[in-house]
C-alpha positions as CSV (number, residue, x, y, z in Angstrom):
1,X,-2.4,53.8,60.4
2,X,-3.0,53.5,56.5
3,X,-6.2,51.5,55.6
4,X,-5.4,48.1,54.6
5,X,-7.2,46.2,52.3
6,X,-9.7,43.5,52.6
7,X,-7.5,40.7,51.5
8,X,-4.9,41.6,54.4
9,X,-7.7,41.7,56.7
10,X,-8.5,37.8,55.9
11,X,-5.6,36.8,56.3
12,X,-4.7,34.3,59.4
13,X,-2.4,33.2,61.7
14,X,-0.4,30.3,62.5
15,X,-1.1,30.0,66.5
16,X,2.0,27.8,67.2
17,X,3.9,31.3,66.9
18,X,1.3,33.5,68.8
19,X,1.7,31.2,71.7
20,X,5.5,30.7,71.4
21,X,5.5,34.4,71.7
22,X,3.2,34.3,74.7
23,X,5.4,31.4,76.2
24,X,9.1,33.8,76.1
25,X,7.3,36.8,77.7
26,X,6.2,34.6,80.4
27,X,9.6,33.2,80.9
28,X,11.0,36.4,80.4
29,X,9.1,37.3,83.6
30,X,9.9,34.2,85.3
31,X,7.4,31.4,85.0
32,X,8.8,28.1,84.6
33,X,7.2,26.8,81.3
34,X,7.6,23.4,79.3
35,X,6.6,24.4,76.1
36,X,5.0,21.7,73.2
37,X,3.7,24.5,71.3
38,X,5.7,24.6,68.6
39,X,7.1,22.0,66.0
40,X,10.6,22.6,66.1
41,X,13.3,19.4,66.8
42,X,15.1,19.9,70.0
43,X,18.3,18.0,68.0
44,X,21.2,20.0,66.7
45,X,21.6,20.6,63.1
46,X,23.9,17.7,61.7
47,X,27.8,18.5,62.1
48,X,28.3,18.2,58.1
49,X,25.5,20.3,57.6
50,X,26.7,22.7,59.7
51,X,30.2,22.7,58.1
52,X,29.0,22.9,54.7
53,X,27.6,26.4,55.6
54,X,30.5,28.0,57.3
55,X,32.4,26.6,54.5
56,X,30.9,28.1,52.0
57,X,30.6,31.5,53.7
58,X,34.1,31.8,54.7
59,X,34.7,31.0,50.3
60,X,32.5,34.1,49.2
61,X,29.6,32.1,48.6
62,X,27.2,34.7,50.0
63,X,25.8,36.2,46.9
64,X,22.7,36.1,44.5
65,X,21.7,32.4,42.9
66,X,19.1,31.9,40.3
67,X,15.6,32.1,41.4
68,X,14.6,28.4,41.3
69,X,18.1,27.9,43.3
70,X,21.2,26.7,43.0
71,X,22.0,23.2,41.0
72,X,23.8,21.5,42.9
73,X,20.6,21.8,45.4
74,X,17.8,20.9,42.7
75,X,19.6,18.0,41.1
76,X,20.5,16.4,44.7
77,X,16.8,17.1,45.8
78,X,15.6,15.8,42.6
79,X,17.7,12.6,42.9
80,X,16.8,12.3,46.8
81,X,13.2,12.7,46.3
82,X,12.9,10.5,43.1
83,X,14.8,7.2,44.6
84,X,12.7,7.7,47.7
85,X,9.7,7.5,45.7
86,X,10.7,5.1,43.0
87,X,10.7,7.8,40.0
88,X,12.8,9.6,37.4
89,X,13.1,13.5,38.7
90,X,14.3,16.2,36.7
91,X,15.9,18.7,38.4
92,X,14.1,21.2,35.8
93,X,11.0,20.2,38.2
94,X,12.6,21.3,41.3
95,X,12.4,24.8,42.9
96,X,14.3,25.9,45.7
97,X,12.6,28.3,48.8
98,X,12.7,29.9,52.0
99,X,11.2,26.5,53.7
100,X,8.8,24.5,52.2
101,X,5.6,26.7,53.7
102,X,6.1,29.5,50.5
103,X,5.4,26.6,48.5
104,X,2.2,26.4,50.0
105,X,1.1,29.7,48.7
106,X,2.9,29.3,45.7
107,X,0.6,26.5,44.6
108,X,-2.6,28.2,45.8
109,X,-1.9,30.9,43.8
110,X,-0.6,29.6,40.8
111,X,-4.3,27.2,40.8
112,X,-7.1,29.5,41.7
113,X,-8.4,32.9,40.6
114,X,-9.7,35.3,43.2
115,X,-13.7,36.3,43.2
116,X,-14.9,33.9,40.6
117,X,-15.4,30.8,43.3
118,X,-12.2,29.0,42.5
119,X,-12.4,26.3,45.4
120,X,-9.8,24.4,47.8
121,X,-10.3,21.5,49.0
122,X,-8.1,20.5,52.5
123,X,-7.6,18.5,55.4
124,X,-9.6,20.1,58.6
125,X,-7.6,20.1,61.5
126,X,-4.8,20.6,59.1
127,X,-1.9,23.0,58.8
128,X,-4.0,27.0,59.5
129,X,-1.9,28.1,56.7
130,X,-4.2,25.9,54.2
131,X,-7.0,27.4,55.1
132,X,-5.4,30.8,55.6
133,X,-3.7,31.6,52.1
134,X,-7.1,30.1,50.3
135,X,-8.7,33.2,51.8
136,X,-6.1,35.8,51.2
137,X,-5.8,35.2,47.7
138,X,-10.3,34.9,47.3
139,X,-10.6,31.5,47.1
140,X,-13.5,29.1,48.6
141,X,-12.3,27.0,51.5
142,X,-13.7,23.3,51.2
143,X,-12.7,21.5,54.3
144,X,-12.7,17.6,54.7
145,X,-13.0,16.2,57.9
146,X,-10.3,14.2,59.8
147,X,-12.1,12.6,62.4
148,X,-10.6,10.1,65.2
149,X,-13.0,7.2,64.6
150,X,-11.1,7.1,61.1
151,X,-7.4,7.5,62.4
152,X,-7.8,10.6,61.3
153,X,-8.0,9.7,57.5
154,X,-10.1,11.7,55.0
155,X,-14.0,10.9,54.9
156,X,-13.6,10.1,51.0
157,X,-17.5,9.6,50.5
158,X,-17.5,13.5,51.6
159,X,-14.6,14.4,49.5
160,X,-16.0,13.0,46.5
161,X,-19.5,14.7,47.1
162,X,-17.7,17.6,47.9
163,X,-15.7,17.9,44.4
164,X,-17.0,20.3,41.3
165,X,-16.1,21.5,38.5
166,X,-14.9,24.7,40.6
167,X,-12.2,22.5,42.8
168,X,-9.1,23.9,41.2
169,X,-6.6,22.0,44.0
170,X,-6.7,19.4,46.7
171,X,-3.9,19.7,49.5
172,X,-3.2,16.4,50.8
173,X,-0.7,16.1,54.0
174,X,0.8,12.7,55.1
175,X,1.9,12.3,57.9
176,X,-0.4,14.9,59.1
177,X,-0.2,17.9,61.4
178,X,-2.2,18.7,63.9
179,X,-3.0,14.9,64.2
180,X,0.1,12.9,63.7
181,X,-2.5,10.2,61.1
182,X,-1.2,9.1,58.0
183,X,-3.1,8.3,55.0
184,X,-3.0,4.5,53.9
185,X,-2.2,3.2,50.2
186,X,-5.8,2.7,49.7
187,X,-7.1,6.6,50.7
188,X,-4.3,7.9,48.7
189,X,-5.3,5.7,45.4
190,X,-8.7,7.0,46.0
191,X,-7.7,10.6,45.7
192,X,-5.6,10.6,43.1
193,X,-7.9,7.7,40.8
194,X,-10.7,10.9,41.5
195,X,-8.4,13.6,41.0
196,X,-7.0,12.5,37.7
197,X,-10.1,11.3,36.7
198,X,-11.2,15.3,36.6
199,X,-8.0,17.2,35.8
200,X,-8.0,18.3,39.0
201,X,-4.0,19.2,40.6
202,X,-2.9,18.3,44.1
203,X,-0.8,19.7,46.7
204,X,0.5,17.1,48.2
205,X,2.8,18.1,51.7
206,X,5.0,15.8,52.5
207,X,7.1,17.3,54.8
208,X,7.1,14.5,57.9
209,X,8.0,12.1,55.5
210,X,10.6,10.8,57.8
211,X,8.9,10.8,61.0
212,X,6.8,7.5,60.1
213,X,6.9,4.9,63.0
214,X,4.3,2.1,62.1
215,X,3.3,0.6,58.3
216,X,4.7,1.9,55.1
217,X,5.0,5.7,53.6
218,X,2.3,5.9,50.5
219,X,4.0,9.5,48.7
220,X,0.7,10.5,46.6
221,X,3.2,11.7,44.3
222,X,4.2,8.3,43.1
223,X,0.8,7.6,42.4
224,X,0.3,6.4,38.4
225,X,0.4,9.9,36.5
226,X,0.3,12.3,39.5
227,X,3.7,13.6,39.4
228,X,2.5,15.0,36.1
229,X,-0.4,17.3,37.9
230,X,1.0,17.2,41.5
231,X,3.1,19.8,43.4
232,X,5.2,18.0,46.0
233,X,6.3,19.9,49.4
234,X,9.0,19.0,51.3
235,X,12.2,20.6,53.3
236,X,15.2,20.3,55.7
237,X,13.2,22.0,59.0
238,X,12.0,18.5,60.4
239,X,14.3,16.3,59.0
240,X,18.0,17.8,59.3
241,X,16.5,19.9,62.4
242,X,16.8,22.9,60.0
243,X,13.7,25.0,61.0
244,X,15.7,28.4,61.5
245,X,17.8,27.9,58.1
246,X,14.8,28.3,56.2
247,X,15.1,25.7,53.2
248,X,12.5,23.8,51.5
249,X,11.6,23.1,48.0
250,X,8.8,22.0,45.7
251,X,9.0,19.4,42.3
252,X,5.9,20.4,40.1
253,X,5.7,19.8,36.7
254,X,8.2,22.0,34.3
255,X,6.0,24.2,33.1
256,X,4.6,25.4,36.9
257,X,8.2,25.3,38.1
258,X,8.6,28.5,35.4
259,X,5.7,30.4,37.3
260,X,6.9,29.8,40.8
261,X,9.8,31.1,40.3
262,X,8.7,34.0,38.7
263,X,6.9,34.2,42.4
264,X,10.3,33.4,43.7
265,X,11.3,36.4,41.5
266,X,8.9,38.8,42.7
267,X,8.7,37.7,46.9
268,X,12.1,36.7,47.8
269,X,14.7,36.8,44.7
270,X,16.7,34.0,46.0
271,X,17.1,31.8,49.1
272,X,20.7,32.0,51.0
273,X,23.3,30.4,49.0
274,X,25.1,29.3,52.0
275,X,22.2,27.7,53.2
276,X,21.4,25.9,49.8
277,X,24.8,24.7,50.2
278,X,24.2,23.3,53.4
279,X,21.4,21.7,52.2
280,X,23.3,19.4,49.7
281,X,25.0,18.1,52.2
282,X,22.6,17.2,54.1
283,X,21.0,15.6,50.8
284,X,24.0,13.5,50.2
285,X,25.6,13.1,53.6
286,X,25.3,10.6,56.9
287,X,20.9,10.2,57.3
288,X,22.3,8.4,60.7
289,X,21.3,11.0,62.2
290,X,17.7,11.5,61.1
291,X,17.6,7.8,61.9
292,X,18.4,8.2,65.6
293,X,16.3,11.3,66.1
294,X,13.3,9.5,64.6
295,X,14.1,6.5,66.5
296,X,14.1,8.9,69.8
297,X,10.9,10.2,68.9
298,X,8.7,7.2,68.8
299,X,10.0,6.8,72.1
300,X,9.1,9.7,73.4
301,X,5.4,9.4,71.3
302,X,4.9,6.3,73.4
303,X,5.6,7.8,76.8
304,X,3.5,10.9,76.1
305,X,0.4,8.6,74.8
306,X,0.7,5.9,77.3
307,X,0.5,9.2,79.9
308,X,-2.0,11.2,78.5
309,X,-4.3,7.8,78.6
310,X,-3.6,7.8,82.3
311,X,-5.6,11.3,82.9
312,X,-8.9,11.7,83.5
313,X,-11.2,13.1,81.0
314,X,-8.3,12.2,78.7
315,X,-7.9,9.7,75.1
316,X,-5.2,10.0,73.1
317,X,-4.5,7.7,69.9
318,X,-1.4,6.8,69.5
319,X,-0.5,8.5,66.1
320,X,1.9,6.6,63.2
321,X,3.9,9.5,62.1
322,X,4.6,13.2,62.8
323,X,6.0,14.5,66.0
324,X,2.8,15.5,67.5
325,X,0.2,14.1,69.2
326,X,-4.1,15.2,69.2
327,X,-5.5,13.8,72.6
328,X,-9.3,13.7,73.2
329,X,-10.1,16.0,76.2
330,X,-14.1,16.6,75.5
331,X,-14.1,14.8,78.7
332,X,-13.3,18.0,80.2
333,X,-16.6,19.5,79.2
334,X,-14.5,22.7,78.6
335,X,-13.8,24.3,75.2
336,X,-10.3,23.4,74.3
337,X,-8.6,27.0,73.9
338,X,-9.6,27.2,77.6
339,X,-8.1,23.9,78.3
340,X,-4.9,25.4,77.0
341,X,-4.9,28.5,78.2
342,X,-5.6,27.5,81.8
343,X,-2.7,24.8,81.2
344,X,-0.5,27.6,80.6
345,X,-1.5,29.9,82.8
346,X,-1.5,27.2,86.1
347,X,0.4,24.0,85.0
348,X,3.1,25.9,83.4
349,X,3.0,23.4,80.3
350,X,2.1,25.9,76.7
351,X,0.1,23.4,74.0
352,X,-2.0,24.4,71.7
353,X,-6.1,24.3,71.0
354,X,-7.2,21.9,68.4
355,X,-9.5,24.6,66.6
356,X,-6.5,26.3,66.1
357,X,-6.2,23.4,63.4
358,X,-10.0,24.4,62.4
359,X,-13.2,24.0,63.9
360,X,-13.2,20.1,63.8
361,X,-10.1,20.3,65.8
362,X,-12.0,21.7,68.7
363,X,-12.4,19.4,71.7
364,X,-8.6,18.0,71.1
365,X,-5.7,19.1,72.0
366,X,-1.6,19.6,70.2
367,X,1.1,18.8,71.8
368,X,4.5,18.2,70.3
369,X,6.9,15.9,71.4
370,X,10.2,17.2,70.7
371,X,11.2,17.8,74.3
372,X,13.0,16.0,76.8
373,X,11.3,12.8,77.9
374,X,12.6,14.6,81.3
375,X,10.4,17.6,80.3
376,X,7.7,15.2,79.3
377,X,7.3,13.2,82.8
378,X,6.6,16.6,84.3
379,X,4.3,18.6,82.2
380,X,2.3,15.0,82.7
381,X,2.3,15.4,86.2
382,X,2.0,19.1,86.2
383,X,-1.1,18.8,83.9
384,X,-2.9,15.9,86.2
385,X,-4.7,18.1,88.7
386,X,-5.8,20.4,86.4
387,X,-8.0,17.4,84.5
388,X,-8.8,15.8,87.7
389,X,-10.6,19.5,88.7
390,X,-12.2,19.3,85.6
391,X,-13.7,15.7,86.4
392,X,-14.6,16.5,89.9
C-alpha cells in the first residue's frame, strides 16, 4: 500500500454510513433489523420531480453545465431561498453541488490556512463532518457545547470567551443534527451582533429548514448584514426526499461564489444536469408534499419521545425540528457506543452513539425517525428489556 499522508490520516468518518454498512451485511445474513441509523426520508421523491429528470434525459440533457450550475437552478434557488428569508438574492451568489455537504468543505477551505492556527469554531454534538474537514485541511477545532439543560442551544458565554483573533469561521446549524434543537431569535442575534462585530464569517447549515414543528425558523442569514459575510447551506436531500440525487447548493457572497467554483472546478466539474433540472422543479412546483411529510414526522417524533420516556434509565426531550431525536440514557451506566452496539447486536434496532456527534454527545443516543410508525412501536418494544437489564 502507498504511504498516505498525514492529512488523509486525520481525516474522519461519518458513522451513520459505517453502521448502515454494518446494518445490510447483517440483513444480508438474515437478521431482522429496524434501522434509525441513518437520516434518509422513507418518502418517495415527488412525482414532478421525478418527471422533470427523465424528461430531460430522454431530451439530451446529460452533458457538461457550468461549474457554479445551471441557471435555471441558481436563479430559482436564489428566488426560493431569498422570499423564504425576506431578502433580495442574486443568483450570481448561488452555487450549485453534489449535496449540500461539499459546501461544507468548501467553506472551511476557502476560510482557514493550514499549520498557522487558523481556528473553527462548531456545534459539539454536531454534524462529524464539522469537526472532520477542520482537521484535514490543519485547522484548530473549537467546539461549543450543546448541552440538554439549554435545549441544546449554544453556551454563548463560552462562545464569546472562546473567540480570538485566530477564529476564521463559525458553523452554525438550525435545526440541529444530532439533537433535533433549534436555535432561538435571541442566540442567533447574539452570534451574528459578535460575529460582525469582529469580521469574523459564518457557516451557517440550514439544511432542516423545513422540518421545524414548534415556534418560528430564525435563518442566521437574514440577520442585519450577514448575508454579506455568511455562507448559507442548504439542498433537496431532506426536503424533496432527494438524498441519492445528490443536489445542494450554497449563496455566499459574489466574490467567494468565484472561489468555490473554482473548487467545483477542480473536485467535481459539474453536478448532473438532469438532476439540476429536477431540482427546479422541485423549487417551483407543488411543496404539498414536503408539507404532508413534515406533518407525518412530528407525528412520528411524538410517538418515539412519548416511548422512549416510558423506558427505564431513559429521557428524551422532545426536539422542535430535525428528524431525529438525542435521548438521555446515562441511566444505563453504560458508555453509549456499547448501548448501541448491544441494541444492534440483541434488539435488532441499529442507532447510533451520541459521541459519534463528539465527545459531549456521549451518554445520549441518535435515532432517526423516518421509519414506519409500524417500525417504531417495535424497535420500542424490542429495545425495553435491554434497558430494563441495564436497571436491574
Amino acid at each position: 500500500m502507498p504511504a498516505t499522508s498525514r492529512r488523509t490520516a486525520a481525516l474522519g468518518t461519518e458513522n451513520a454510513f459505517v453502521v448502515l454498512a454494518e446494518v445490510n451485511e447483517l440483513v444480508r445474513r438474515g437478521k431482522d433489523v429496524i434501522s434509525f441509523c441513518i437520516g434518509q426520508p422513507d418518502f418517495h421523491t415527488p412525482k414532478n420531480v421525478q418527471d422533470a429528470a427523465v424528461r430531460a434525459i430522454r431530451e439530451g440533457k446529460h452533458g457538461y453545465t457550468p461549474s457554479a450550475g445551471i441557471n435555471e437552478l441558481r436563479e430559482a434557488a436564489a428566488k426560493y431561498m431569498g422570499a423564504m428569508r425576506g431578502l433580495d438574492i442574486s443568483p450570481d451568489h448561488v452555487v450549485v453541488g453534489g449535496g449540500a455537504k461539499p459546501f461544507i468543505a468548501y467553506a472551511i477551505l476557502s476560510t482557514t490556512d493550514s499549520g498557522v492556527g487558523d481556528e473553527v469554531i462548531y456545534p459539539n454534538p454536531g454534524f462529524p463532518i464539522y469537526e472532520s474537514v477542520i482537521n484535514f485541511v490543519g485547522g484548530v477545532p473549537v467546539p461549543i457545547p450543546l448541552r440538554e439543560e439549554s435545549d441544546f442551544g449554544f453556551d454563548l458565554d463560552l462562545f464569546e470567551k472562546r473567540l480570538s483573533p485566530k477564529t476564521k469561521l463559525i458553523i452554525v446549524n438550525s435545526p440541529e443534527n444530532p439533537t433535533g434543537g433549534v436555535l432561538d431569535r435571541a442566540q442567533i442575534e447574539r452570534i451574528a451582533r459578535l460575529a460582525a462585530e469582529r469580521s469574523i464569517p459564518v457557516m451557517t447549515d440550514e439544511i432542516y429548514r423545513q422540518f421545524l414543528y414548534d415556534g418560528e425558523f430564525v435563518s442566521f442569514y437574514a440577520q442585519p448584514g450577514m448575508h454579506q459575510r455568511s455562507i448559507l447551506l442548504d439542498g433537496f436531500s431532506k426536503s424533496y426526499a432527494m438524498t441519492g440525487w445528490r443536489l445542494g447548493y450554497g449563496v455566499m457572497p459574489a466574490e467567494l461564489a468565484e472561489h468555490v467554483t473554482r473548487l467545483m472546478v477542480n473536485s467535481n466539474s459539474c453536478t448532473a444536469s438532469f438532476v439540476q433540472l429536477a431540482g427546479v422543479a422541485a423549487l417551483q412546483g407543488d411543496h404539498d408534499p414536503v408539507r404532508k411529510m413534515v406533518a407525518e414526522f412530528k407525528r412520528r417524533r411524538d410517538i418515539l419521545v412519548d416511548g422512549l420516556n416510558k423506558l427505564p434509565g431513559v429521557t428524551c426531550k422532545r426536539p422542535r425540528g430535525a428528524f431525529y431525536v438525542f435521548p438521555n440514557i446515562t441511566g444505563s451506566k453504560r458508555p453509549s457506543a456499547e448501548v448501541a452496539d448491544r441494541l444492534l447486536q440483541e434488539a435488532g434496532v441499529a442507532v447510533l452513539s451520541g459521541a459519534a456527534f463528539g465527545a459531549h454527545g456521549e451518554g445520549y443516543l441518535r435515532i432517526s425517525y423516518a421509519n414506519s410508525e409500524a417500525n417504531l412501536r417495535k424497535a420500542l418494544e424490542r429495545m425495553r428489556p435491554l434497558f430494563e437489564s441495564f436497571a436491574r
